[in-house]
N, C-alpha and C positions, 0 to 999 in steps of 0.2 A: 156340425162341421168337424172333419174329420184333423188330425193331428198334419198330416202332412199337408190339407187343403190350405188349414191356418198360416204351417209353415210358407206354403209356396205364397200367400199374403204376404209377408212380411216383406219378401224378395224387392229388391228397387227396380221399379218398370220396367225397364231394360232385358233385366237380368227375365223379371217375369216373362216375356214376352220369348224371352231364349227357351226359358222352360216347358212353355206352354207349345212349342212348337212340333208339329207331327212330327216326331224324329223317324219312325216308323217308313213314314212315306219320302223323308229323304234317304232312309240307307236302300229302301226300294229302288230310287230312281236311279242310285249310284250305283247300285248292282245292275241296273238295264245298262245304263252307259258302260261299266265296265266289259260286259259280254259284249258291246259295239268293242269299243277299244282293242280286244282281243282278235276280235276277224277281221278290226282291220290293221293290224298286225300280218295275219296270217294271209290275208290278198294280196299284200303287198311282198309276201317271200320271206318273210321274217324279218322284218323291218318295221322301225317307230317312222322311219320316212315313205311315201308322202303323205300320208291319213291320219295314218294311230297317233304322232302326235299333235299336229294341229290340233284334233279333236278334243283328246286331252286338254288343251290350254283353254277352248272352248269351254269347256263342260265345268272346268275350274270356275272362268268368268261368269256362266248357267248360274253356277252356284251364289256365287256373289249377289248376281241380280234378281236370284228366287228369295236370299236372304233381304234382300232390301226392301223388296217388294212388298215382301212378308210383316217385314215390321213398320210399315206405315197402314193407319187404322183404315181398314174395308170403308167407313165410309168415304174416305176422298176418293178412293177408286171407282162410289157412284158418282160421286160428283163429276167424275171427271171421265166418266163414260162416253160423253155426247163427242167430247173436243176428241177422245182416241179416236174414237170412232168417222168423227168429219175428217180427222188426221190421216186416217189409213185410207180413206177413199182418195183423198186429195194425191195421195202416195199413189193409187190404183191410177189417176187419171197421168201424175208427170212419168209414168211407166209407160202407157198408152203411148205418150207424144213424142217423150226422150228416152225410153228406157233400152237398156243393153241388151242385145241380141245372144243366144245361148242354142245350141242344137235345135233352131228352128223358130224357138220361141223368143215371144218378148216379156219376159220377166221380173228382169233385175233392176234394179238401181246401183250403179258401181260407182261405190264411193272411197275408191282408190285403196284401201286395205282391206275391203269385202266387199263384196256384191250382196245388197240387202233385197230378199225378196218381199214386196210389201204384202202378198195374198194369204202369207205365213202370219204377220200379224192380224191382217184381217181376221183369220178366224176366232182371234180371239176379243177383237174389240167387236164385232160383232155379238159374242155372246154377251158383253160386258153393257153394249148397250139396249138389247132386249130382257137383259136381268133389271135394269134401271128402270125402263117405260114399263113393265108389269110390275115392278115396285111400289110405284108412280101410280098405279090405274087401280081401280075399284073392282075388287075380285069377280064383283057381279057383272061387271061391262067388259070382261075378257073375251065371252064370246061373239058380244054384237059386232056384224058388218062393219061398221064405222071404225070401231077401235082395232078391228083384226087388220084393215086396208093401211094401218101406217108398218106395222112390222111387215109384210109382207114386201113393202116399198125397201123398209130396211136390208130385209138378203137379199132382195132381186137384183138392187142398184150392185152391190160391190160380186154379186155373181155376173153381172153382163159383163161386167168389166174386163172379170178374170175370163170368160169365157174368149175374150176376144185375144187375152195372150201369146196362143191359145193353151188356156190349162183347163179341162174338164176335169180333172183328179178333184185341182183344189175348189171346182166349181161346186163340186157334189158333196163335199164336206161341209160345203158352207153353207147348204141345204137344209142337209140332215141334221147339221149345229144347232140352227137355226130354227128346226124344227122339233127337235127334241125342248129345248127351252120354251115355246109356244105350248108343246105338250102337258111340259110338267106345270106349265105358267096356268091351266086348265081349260085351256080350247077344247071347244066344244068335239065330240070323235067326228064328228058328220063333214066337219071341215077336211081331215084325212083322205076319209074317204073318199072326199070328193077328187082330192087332189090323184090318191092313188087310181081311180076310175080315168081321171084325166090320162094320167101318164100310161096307163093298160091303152087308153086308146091309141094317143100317140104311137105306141111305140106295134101297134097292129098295123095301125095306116103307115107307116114308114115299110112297113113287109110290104103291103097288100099293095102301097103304087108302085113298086119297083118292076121297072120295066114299062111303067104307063108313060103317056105325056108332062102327067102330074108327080110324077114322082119326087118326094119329100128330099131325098138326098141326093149329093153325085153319085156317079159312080165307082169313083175311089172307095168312097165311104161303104157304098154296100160292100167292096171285096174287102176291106178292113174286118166287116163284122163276118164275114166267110169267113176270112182268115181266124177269128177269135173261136166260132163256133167248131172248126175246124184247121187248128194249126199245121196238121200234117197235106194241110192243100198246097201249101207255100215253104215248107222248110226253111227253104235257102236263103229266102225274101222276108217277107213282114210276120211269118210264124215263127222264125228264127229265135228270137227272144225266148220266147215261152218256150218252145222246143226243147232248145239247151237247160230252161229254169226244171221243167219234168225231167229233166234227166239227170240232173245232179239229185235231186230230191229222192227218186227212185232209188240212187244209187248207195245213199247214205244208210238205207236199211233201218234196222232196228236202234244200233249204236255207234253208228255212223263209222267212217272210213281213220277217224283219226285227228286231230290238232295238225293242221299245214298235210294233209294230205289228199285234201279233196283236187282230186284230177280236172275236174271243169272249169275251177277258179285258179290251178297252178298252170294248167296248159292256156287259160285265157278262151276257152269255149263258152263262158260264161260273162255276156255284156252286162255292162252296167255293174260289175260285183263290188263294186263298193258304198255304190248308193243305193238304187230300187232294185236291185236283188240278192241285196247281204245275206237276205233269210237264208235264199237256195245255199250260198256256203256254210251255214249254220248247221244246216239239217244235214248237208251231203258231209262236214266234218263230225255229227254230233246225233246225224240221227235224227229219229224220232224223238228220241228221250232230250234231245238238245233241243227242237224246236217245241215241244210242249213246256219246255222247264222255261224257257224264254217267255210262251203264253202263259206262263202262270204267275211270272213275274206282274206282267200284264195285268194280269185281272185282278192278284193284291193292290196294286195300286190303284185302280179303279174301285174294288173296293173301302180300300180307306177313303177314298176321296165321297162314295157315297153315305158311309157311314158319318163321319162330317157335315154332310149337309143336312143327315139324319137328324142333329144331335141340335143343329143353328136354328134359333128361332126367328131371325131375321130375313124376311122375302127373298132381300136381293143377294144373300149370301148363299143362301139355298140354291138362289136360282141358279148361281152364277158357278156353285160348285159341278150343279147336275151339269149346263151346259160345257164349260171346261173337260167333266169326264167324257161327256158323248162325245166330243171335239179330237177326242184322247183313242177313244176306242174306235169310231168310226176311222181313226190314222191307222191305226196298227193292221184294224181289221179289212180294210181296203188292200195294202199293202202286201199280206198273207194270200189276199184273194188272188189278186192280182199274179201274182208267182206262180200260184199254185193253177192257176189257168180258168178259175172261178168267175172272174172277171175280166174284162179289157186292159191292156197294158195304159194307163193313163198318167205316168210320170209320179207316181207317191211313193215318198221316202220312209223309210221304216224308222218311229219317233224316237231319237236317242242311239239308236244303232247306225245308221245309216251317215257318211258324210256328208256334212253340211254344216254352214253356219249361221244362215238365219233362221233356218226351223228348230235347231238347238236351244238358241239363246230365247225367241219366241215362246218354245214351251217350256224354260224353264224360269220363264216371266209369268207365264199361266199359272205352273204350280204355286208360286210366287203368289198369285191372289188366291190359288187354295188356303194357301197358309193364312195367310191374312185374314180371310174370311172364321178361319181353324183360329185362332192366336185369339182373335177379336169378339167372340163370339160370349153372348152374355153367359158367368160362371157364378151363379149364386152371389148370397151376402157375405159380405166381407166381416 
C-alpha cells in the first residue's frame, strides 16, 4: 500500500468520500455547462436575462444534487431501483391524464415554480432498474426467452407512454438506453439482430404502402419524412428549421464568425436557439473548432465515465455506469444529428447546453450515481 493510499485511510468517511470523488468528471461537466451559459448569454444579446442566468442557478442546484447523490452508498440506489422506476411510470401515466400542454405536446407536470418533465427522469430510472434485474439474474439465464421478455416489458411500457406525448426523441433514447445495458448485460447478438432485421422491414413496408389502400402512415407523415429527406422541398414550411440550422452552420466556417456575432441567432432566423439548436449558434459563433472542442468535451466525459465502470467490480455499478453513459451519448449524439440535418427534427435538447430545467437537474442526478458507483466501489485492504 502506497503512502498516500494509507494516507487517504486515515481520512474520516466523510472527508474520504470527498476525496475519492471523480473530480476530473466534475470540472468536465462544469466546463460543458459553462459553454451552455455563454451562448446563452450571447442569444439573448448580451444578457444574463432570460436564459444564462436561470441556468446558472440550475446548474449550482445540478451540483448539489450530483453531490448528494454521490455520497449516499450505490447500494441503496439498487435497492431502490424498482420504487424509481414504478415512480417515474406512475409520473409518465398523471402526464397522460393531467399533464401540461407545451407546443403541441403533452409533457410537463407544472408544479408552480417548474414544469417537471417525467420522460427526462425516465431515462434514467429505467437504466437503474435493468442494472438491478441483471444484477439480480444468473449470467448464464441472460439470454433465455423467458428472462429477456421481462426487460423488454420494462422499455416498452414507459416508451408507449412517451410516445403518446407525443415525444419520439425521448422515445428512441429510451430504446437505445435500454438496449445498450441488455448488450453489455450479455444478450445474446442474435436477439439484435433480430430486432435490427424487424425495424429494416418496417421501415421498407412504410415506403413500399405508401400510396396503397394499406398504407402504414398518414399522409402528413410521409411529406414530414420528404421534407427530412429533402428540406429544400418546403423552405418556408416544415424544412424551415433545418434550413436556417445548415445555414448558420455553413456560415461559421473554420473559426467561426465571432462571440455575439452570429447573424442567424442575432437577426432571430434561427428557431428554437436556445434550446434544440444551441449547437447551430456555437458553430456559426466558433466554428468548426468551437463545435468539435464542445464534442470532445463530450467524449472526455464519457470516457471517464467508462473507464470507472472499467475499474468496479460490482455488476450493478458497471452496468449502471455503462447505461448512464449510452443514455449521455445517444443525447448529445441525437441532438448534433438532428441540427445537422442527419436526422429528423424530434425535440432533443443538447445535455447541459441547451435551456432547460428538468433535463439539467435529471442528468446531474445521473452523474450523481456515476459518482456513487465511482466513490463506492471496492479499493483494496485497509
Amino acid at each position: 500500500m502506497s503512502y498516500l493510499e494509507y494516507s487517504v485511510k486515515q481520512v474520516p468517511s466523510g472527508w474520504r468520500k470527498v476525496i475519492h470523488l471523480n473530480w476530473a468528471l466534475v470540472l468536465l461537466l462544469t466546463a460543458v455547462a459553462g459553454v451552455g451559459f455563454m451562448m446563452l448569454y450571447s442569444v439573448a444579446g448580451g444578457s444574463f436575462s432570460p436564459w444564462a442566468e436561470p441556468q446558472m442557478k440550475r446548474f449550482a442546484l445540478g451540483l448539489v444534487v450530483m453531490f448528494t447523490v454521490a455520497f449516499v452508498p450505490v447500494w441503496f440506489w439498487r435497492n431502490m431501483a424498482a420504487l424509481a422506476y414504478a415512480l417515474s411510470v406512475l409520473l409518465l401515466l398523471f402526464v397522460e391524464l393531467f399533464g401540461a400542454v407545451g407546443m403541441g405536446a403533452q409533457r410537463w407536470i407544472d408544479l408552480g415554480f417548474m414544469r417537471l418533465q417525467p420522460s427526462e427522469l425516465t431515462k434514467i430510472t429505467l437504466v437503474m432498474i435493468l442494472a438491478a434485474y441483471y444484477d439480480w439474474l444468473d449470467i448464464k439465464k441472460v439470454s433465455r426467452p423467458l428472462y429477456v421478455l421481462l426487460p423488454l416489458v420494462l422499455i416498452l411500457l414507459p416508451t408507449f407512454l412517451v410516445l403518446r406525448q407525443p415525444d419520439l426523441g425521448t422515445a428512441l433514447l429510451l430504446v437505445a438506453g435500454g438496449g445498450v445495458v441488455m448488450f453489455v448485460a450479455g444478450l445474446h447478438w442474435a436477439y439484435f439482430a433480430a430486432v435490427i432485421a424487424t425495424g429494416g422491414g418496417l421501415v421498407a413496408g412504410v415506403f413500399l404502402s405508401r400510396g396503397t389502400e394499406w398504407q402504414f402512415l398518414k399522409d402528413y407523415q410521409y411529406r414530414r419524412i420528404d421534407t427530412f429527406l429533402d428540406p429544400a422541398s418546403d423552405p418556408l414550411g416544415a424544412g424551415y428549421h433545418i434550413t436556417q440550422s445548415k445555414i448558420a452552420l455553413g456560415s461559421g466556417g473554420w473559426a467561426g464568425r465571432g462571440f455575439m456575432q452570429g447573424t442567424q441567432s442575432r437577426l432571430n432566423f434561427l428557431p428554437e436557439k436556445h434550446t434544440d439548436f444551441i449547437f447551430t449558434t456555437l458553430a456559426e459563433e466558433f466554428g468548426f473548432i468551437g463545435g468539435f472542442s464542445l464534442l470532445a468535451l463530450y467524449a472526455l466525459i464519457i470516457f471517464f465515465c467508462i473507464a470507472s465502470a472499467l475499474k468496479t467490480k460490482d455488476r450493478f455499478s458497471s452496468l449502471l455506469i455503462f447505461g448512464i453513459s449510452a443514455a449521455f451519448f445517444f443525447y448529445f449524439a441525437l441532438n448534433m444529428s438532428m441540427v445537422m440535418g442527419l436526422a429528423p427534427v424530434v425535440g432533443v435538447p443538447l445535455p447541459l447546453v441547451s435551456y432547460g430545467g428538468s433535463a439539467m437537474l435529471v442528468l446531474m442526478a445521473a452523474f450523481g450515481l456515476v459518482q456513487s458507483a465511482h466513490i463506492h466501489r471496492p479499493r483494496g485492504r485497509s
